[in-house]
ROLUMLUM-21330 format. One record per residue (C-alpha): residue in one letter; z, x, y. Coordinates in steps of 0.02 Angstrom, whole numbers, padded with zeros to 5 digits, always signed. Layout:
BEGIN
aZXY
...
//
This chain:
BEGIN
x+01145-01025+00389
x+00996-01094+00412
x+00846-01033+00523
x+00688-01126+00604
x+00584-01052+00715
x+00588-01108+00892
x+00524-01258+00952
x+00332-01283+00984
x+00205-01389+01113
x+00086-01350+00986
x+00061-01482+00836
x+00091-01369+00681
x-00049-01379+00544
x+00092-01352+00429
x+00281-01384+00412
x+00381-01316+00301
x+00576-01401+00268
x+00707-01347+00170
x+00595-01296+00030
x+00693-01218-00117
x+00600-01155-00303
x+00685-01076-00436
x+00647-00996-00597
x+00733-01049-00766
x+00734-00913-00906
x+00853-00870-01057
x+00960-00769-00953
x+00986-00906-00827
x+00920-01007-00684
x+00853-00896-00513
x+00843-00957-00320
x+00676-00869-00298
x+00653-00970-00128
x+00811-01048-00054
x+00820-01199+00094
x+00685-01136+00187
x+00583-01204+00335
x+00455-01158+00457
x+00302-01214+00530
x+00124-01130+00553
x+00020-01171+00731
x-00158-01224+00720
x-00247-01074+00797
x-00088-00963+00778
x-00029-00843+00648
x+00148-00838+00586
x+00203-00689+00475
x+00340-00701+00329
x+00416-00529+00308
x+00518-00469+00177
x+00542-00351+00039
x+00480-00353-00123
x+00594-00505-00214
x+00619-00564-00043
x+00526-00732-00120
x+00385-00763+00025
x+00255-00737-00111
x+00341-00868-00192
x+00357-00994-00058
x+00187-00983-00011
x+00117-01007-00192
x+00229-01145-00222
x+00127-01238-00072
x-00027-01250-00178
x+00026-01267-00341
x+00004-01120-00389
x+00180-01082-00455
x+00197-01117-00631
x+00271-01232-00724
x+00385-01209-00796
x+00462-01073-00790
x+00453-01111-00593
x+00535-01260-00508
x+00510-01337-00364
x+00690-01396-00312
x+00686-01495-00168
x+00604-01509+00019
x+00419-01542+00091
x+00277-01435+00173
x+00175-01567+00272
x-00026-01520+00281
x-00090-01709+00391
x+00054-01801+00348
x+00049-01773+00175
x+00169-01684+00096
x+00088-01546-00035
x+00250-01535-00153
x+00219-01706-00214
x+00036-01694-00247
x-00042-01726-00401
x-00141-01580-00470
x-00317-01675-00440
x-00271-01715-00263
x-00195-01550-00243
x-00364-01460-00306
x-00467-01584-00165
x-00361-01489-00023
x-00352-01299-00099
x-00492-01238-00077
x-00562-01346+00045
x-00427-01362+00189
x-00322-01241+00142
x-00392-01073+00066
x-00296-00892+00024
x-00315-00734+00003
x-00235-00622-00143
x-00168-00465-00108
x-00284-00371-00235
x-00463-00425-00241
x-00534-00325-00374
x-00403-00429-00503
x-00435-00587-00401
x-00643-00582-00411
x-00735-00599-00573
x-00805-00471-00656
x-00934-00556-00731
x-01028-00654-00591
x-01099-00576-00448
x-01027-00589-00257
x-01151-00718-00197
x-01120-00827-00372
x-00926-00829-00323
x-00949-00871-00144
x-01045-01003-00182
x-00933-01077-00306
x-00807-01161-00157
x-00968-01253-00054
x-01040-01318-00237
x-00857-01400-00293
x-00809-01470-00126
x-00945-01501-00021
x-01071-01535-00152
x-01218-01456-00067
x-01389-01401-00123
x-01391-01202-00201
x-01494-01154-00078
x-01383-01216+00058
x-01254-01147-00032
x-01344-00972-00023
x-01377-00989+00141
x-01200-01014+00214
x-01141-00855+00100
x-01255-00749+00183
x-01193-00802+00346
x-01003-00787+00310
x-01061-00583+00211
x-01134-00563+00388
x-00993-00610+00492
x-00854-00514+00386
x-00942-00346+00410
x-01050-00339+00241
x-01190-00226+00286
x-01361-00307+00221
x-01288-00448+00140
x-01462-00496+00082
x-01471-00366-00048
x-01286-00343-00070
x-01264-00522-00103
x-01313-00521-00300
x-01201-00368-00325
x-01041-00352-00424
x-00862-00331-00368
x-00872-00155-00432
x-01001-00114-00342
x-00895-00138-00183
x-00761-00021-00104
x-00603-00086-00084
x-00608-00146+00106
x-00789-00225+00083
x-00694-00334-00092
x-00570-00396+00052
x-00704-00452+00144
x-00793-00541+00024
x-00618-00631-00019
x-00596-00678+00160
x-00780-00738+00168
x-00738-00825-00007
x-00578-00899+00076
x-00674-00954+00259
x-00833-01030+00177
x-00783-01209+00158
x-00696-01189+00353
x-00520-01217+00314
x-00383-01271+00431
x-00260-01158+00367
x-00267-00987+00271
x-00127-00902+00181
x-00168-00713+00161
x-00048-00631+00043
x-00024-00438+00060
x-00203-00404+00121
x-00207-00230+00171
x-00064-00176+00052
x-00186-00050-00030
x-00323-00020+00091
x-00323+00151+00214
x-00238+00140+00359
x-00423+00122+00458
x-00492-00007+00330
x-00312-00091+00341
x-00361-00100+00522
x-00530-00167+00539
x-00473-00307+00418
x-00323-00340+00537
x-00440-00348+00672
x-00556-00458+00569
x-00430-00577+00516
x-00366-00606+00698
x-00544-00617+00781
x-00610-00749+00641
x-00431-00835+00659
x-00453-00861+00847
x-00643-00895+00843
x-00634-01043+00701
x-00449-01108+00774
x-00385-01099+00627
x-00188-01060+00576
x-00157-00922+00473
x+00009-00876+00375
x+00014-00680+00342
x+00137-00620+00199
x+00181-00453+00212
x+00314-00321+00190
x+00282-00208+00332
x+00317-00265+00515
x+00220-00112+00575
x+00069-00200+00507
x+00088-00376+00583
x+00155-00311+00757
x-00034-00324+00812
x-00082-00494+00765
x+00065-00606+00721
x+00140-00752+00855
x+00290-00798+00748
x+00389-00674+00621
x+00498-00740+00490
x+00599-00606+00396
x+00662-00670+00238
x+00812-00591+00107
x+00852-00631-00052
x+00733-00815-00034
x+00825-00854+00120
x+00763-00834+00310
x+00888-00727+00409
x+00766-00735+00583
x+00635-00795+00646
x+00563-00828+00810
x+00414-00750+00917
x+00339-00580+00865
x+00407-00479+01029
x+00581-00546+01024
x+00577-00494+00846
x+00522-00314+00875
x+00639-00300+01060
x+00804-00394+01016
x+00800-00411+00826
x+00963-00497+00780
x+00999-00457+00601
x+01028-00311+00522
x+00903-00327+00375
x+00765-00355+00529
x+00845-00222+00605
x+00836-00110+00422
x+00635-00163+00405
x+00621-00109+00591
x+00716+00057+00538
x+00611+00101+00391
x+00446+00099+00490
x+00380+00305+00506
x+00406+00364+00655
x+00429+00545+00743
x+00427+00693+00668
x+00497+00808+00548
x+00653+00888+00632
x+00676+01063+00618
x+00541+01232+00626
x+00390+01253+00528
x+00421+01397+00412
x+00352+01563+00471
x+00295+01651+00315
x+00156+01716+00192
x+00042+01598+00101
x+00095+01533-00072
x-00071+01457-00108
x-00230+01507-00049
x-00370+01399-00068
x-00538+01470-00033
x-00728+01396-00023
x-00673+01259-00136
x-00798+01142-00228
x-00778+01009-00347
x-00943+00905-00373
x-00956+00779-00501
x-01121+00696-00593
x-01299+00775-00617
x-01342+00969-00544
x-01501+00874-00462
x-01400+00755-00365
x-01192+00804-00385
x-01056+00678-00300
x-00971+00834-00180
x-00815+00770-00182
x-00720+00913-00121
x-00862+01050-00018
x-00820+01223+00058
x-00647+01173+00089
x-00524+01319+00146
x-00352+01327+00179
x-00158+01396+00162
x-00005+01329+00100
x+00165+01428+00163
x+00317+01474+00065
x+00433+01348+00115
x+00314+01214+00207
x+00257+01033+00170
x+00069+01033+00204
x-00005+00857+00241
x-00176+00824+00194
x-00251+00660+00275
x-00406+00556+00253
x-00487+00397+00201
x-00520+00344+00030
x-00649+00430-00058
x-00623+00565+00055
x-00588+00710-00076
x-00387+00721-00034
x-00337+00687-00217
x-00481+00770-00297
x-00413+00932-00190
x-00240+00885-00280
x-00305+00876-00453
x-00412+01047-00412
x-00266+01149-00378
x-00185+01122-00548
x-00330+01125-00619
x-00332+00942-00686
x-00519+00927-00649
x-00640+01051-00671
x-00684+01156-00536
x-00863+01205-00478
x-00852+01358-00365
x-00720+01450-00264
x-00539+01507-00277
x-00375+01450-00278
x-00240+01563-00281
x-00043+01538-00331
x+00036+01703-00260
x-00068+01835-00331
x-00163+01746-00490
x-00313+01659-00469
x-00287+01487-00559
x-00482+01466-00591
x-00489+01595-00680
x-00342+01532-00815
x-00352+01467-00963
x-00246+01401-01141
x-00066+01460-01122
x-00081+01567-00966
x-00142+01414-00877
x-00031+01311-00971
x+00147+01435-00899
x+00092+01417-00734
x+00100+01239-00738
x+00286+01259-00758
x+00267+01305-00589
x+00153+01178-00506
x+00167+01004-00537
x+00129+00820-00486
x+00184+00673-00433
x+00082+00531-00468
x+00024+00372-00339
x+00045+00251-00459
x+00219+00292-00562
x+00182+00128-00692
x+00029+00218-00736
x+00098+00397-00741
x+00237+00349-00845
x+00239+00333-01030
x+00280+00140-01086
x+00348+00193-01254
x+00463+00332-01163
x+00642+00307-01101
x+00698+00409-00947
x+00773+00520-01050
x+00631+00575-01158
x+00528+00570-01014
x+00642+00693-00922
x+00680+00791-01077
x+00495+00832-01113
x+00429+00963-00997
x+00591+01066-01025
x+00564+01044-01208
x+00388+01078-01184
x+00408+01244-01106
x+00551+01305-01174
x+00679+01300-01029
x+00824+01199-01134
x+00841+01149-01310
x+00895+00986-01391
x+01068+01045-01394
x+01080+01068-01218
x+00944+00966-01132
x+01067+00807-01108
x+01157+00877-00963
x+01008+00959-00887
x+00929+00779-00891
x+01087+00685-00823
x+01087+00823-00673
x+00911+00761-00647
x+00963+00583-00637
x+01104+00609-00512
x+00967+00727-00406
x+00840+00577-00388
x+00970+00427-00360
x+00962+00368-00523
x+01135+00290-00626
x+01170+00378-00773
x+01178+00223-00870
x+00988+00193-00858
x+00962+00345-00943
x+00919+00262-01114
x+00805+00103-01027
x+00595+00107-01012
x+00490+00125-00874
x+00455-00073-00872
x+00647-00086-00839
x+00648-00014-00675
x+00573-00062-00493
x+00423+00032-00420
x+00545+00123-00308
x+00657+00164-00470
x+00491+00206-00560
x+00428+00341-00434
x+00610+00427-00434
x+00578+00443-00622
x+00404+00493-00577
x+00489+00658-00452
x+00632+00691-00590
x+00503+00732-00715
x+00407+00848-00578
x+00567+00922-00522
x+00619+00934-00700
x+00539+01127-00736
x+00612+01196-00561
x+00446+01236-00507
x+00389+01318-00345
x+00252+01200-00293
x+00209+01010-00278
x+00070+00897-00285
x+00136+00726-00205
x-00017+00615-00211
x+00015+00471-00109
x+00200+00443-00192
x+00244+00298-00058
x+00075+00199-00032
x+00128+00054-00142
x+00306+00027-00083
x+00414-00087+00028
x+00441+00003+00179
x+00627+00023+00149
x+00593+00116-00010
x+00467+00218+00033
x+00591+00268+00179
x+00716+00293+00048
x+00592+00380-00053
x+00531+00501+00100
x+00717+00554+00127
x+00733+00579-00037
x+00586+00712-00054
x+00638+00810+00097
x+00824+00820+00044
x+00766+00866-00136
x+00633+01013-00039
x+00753+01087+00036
x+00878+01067-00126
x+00747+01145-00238
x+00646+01257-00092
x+00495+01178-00140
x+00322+01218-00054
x+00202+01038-00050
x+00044+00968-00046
x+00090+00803+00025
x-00068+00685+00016
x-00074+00510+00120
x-00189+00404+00192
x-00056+00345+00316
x-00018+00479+00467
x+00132+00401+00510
x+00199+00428+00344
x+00152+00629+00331
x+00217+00650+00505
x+00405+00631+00469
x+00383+00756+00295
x+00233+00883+00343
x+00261+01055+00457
x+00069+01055+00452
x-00084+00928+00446
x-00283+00962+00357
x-00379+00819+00396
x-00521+00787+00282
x-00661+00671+00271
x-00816+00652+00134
x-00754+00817+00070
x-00747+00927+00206
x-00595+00966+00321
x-00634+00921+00505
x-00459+00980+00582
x-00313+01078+00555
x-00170+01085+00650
x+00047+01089+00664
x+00112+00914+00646
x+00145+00886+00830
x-00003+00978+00877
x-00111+00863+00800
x-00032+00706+00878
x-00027+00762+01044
x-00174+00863+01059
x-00323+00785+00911
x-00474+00872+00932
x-00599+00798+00837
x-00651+00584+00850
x-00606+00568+00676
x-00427+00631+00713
x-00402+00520+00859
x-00481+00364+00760
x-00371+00393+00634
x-00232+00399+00741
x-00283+00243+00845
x-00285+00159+00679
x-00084+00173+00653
x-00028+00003+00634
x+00103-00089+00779
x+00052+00055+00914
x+00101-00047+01043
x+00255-00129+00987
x+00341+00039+00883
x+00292+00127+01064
x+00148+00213+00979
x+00024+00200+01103
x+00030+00314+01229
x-00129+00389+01266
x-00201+00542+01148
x-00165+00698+01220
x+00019+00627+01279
x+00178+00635+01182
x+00187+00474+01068
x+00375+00531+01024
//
């Protein structure tokens, strides 16, 4: 079956039919995009949803070319742009339009911007191909657009590098890259996928304020709905390259017809953890901690004078933005950085104060779980020597026996016991971080270090992936440090929140205490910064129940 979304009074900027691409490899032919249609408004934005695989990356690219090919194929259909039909382009004419009329935005900026010319060279770039204006025009007009995306004093910022930029400030430059030459229609793909969940929403709110000032139509790709409940005026969900729904955003969110919508809706974090907090003594005490980094003159304090407990038994959620000292607090506690002053203690040993093999035993008993699994993972490893090390390592099995202890490991995390022999590059990111938790879970130990396990995931995996860390807690008993950006996300695992920001904690509270009852304006902007507040009935006001 075929879907369309419903009909419009509005003349669409662009029109979509029964588009279908494929892939052609050694191991057969793929429907990455399959009879698809849709339209986008002028001054309107219509959101593709869908999974990772989903193909609305895909269909998108394929628009503008940018598809290649082979081993892509475009198989059939049309996307009109002014009567002309952008599948049947030649490459020069296609290059006139992209660009020019129609300009995107990648999901990652810091692999999308050069590294080599300065922000102001590469905004530039767009006004000097297509518009053939003067350099100092040219200069002008990207001191304007730096201006109107939020880039504090764009005049000296302008001749600085990509690096030199946070991550939210890159997105700005690409959507000041992308608006410079005043396009008709923007395609932004994944655009807050890594950002915090208060950058992700001052872009949001960027996006949609420059959409509706300029009039311009804008096609958001994204796998969360949570995130375009706030700005999107059509939804299309897509499965497997096909559309299963579409239609306008609040019948998608009320009456949502399919059951994969109804499975994204699902998967969005909300409530909280069922059951009581755990009433018991502390497992780890941290006390006064600092880590600084750099000079003694003039240290970077990421983490300052930070104090706190972590129960037997409890999942401890520690919040904040980027750069706000939450993973450097991680890496402190098992002593993967070095640590300037205070104390942190496991039971009754102080861990500062270890070193060489003492340090090296207790480890059995702390470990981590990576953001970024890929990364974390060794390339040249299979699953099973991956899961075989640490209880090699420290003595807990031998090679004789190690097989079965790994296979148990495999069943714990979801995993089929046939991929036991394949390599991290094998596997999908929500395969990868189950790996990633088998290998912490692997020496039994007492505590964990979950640094923002979820962050990169399709909703419906990290869902899978949250249920799969509480059921293994409670399987194991673990005590964890769960660390997140996202509130919504710590909310359904942690009996207790520490919010911190530029290395100090500001708040401290139970889960639902904090939710209800914020204290500080950090708290509550964090809060207020939870994508689709209004639509997921997450909006009632602070102080009130938002269950």
């Amino acid at each position: 079956m075929r879907w369309t979304c419903a009909a419009r009074r509005i003349e669409p900027v662009l029109k979509v039919e029964n588009l279908s691409v494929s892939f052609v490899t050694r191991m057969g032919t793929t429907k990455a995009v399959d009879d698809i249609s849709f339209t986008v408004d002028k001054g309107k934005i219509t959101a593709i949803i869908g999974e990772s695989g989903s193909g609305k990356s895909v269909a998108c690219y394929s628009l503008l070319g940018l598809v290649p090919q082979p081993p892509g194929r475009i198989d059939g259909g049309r996307a009109l742009f002014h009567d002309q039909d952008l599948l049947q382009l030649d490459p020069t004419a296609l290059r006139k339009i992209r660009g020019r009329d129609i300009a995107m935005i990648f999901q990652d900026p810091m692999t999308c911007l050069n590294p080599y010319m300065t922000i102001g060279r590469q905004l530039m770039e767009p006004l000097l191909y297509h518009k053939k204006v003067s350099r100092a025009q040219a200069r002008s007009r990207a001191l304007e657009l730096l201006e109107e995306v939020g880039i504090r004093d764009p005049v000296s910022t302008i001749d600085n590098y990509p690096h030199q930029f946070s991550g939210g400030m890159r997105q700005r430059v690409m959507i000041a890259m992308a608006l410079i030459n005043e396009p008709e229609l923007l395609i932004a793909d994944e655009p807050t996928t890594a950002l915090d969940v208060t950058i992700q929403a001052q872009i949001l709110k960027l996006l949609a304020s420059l959409q509706a000032k300029r009039d311009i139509g804008v096609l958001f790709i994204s796998h969360d709905l949570a995130v375009v409940a706030d700005i999107a005026d059509q939804i299309v969900v897509m499965q497997q390259g096909r559309i299963v729904e579409a239609g306008k955003r609040d019948a998608i969110f009320r009456n949502a017809s399919h059951p994969y919508t109804q499975k994204l809706l699902h998967a969005i974090p909300h409530g909280g953890k069922p059951g009581e907090r755990p009433v018991c003594e502390p497992l780890v005490t941290v006390r006064n901690l600092c880590t600084w980094f750099g000079s003694r003159k003039s240290p970077v304090k990421a983490v300052d004078d930070v104090s706190f407990d972590i129960l037997r038994g409890e999942v401890l959620g520690l919040v904040g933005e980027s750069g706000s000292g939450k993973s450097t607090i991680g890496r402190s506690l098992l002593r993967l950085v070095p640590v300037t002053s205070g104390e942190v203690r496991f039971e009754d040993t102080d861990v500062t104060a270890l070193q060489g093999r003492a340090l090296k035993n207790l480890r059995r008993r702390m470990q981590f779980i990576f953001q970024d699994p890929f990364a974390s993972l060794n390339p040249r490893m299979t699953v099973y020597d991956t899961l075989a090390e640490p209880l090699l390592l420290h003595g807990l099995e031998s090679r004789g026996t190690v097989g079965a202890h790994v296979l148990k490991l495999m069943d714990d995390v979801g995993l089929a016991r046939a991929f036991v022999r394949k390599y991290p590059h094998e596997f999908s990111g929500g395969q990868r971080q189950r790996i990633a938790i088998g290998r912490a879970l692997a020496t039994r130990p007492e505590f964990v270090v979950a640094d923002e396990p979820v962050s990169a995931l399709d909703v419906t995996i990290q869902a899978q992936i949250l249920a799969l860390m509480q059921e293994l807690g409670r399987e194991y008993g673990l005590t964890m440090l769960f660390i997140s950006h996202d509130l919504s996300v710590v909310r359904q695992l942690a009996d207790r929140i520490v919010v911190l920001h530029k290395g100090t904690i500001v708040e401290q509270a139970g889960t639902e205490d904090l939710f209800e009852r914020p204290q500080q304006a950090y708290t509550r902007q964090l809060l207020q910064s939870i994508p689709g507040r209004t639509l997921l009935n997450l909006d009632a006001p602070l102080g009130e129940s938002t269950a």
